[in-house]
N, C-alpha and C positions, 0 to 999 in steps of 0.2 A: 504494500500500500504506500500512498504519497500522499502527503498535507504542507501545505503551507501555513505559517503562524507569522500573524503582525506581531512584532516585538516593538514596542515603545521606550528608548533611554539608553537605548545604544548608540556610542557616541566615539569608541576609539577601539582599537584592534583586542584592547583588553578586555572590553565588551564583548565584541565576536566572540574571542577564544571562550570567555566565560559559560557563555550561553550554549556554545561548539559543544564545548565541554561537558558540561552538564546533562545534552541533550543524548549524547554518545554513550555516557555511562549508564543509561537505561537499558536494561533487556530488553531484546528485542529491535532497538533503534538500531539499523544499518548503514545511514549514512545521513550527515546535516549538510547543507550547504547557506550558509551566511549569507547578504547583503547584508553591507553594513550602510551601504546610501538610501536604500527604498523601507530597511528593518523587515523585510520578510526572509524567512526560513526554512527553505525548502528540507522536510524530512522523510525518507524512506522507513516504511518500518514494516515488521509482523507485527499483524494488528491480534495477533492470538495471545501474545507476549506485554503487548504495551497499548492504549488508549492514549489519546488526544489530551484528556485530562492529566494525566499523569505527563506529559509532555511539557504543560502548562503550567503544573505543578512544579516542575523541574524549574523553569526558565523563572518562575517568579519568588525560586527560594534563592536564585541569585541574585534579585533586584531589580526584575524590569517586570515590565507589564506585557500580557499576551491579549489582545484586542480581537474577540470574537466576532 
């Protein structure tokens, strides 16, 4: 599966990484891809393994906001 997330508060590479990061170490998540100019998040995943929720979860226990 594939979703994209509006990420709100990213603002430098240490942003990216953080939210990269974060999004990566979920079960399940296969691959993130960044925009750090538009803050959307392109995410591959096994949707058997990991929800949207819990993706959203991820990204706003580092600080930004996920925009439904």
């Amino acid at each position: 599966m594939q979703t994209t997330l509006d990420v709100r508060g990213m603002t430098c590479d240490h942003c990216e990484s953080a939210v990269k990061g974060a999004l990566e170490r979920l079960e399940g998540v296969q691959g993130v891809e960044v925009n750090l100019g538009t803050g959307k998040v392109d995410v591959t995943y096994d949707d058997s393994l990991v929800n949207i929720e819990s993706m959203r979860e991820a990204v706003e226990e580092q600080g930004y906001d996920v925009v439904v």
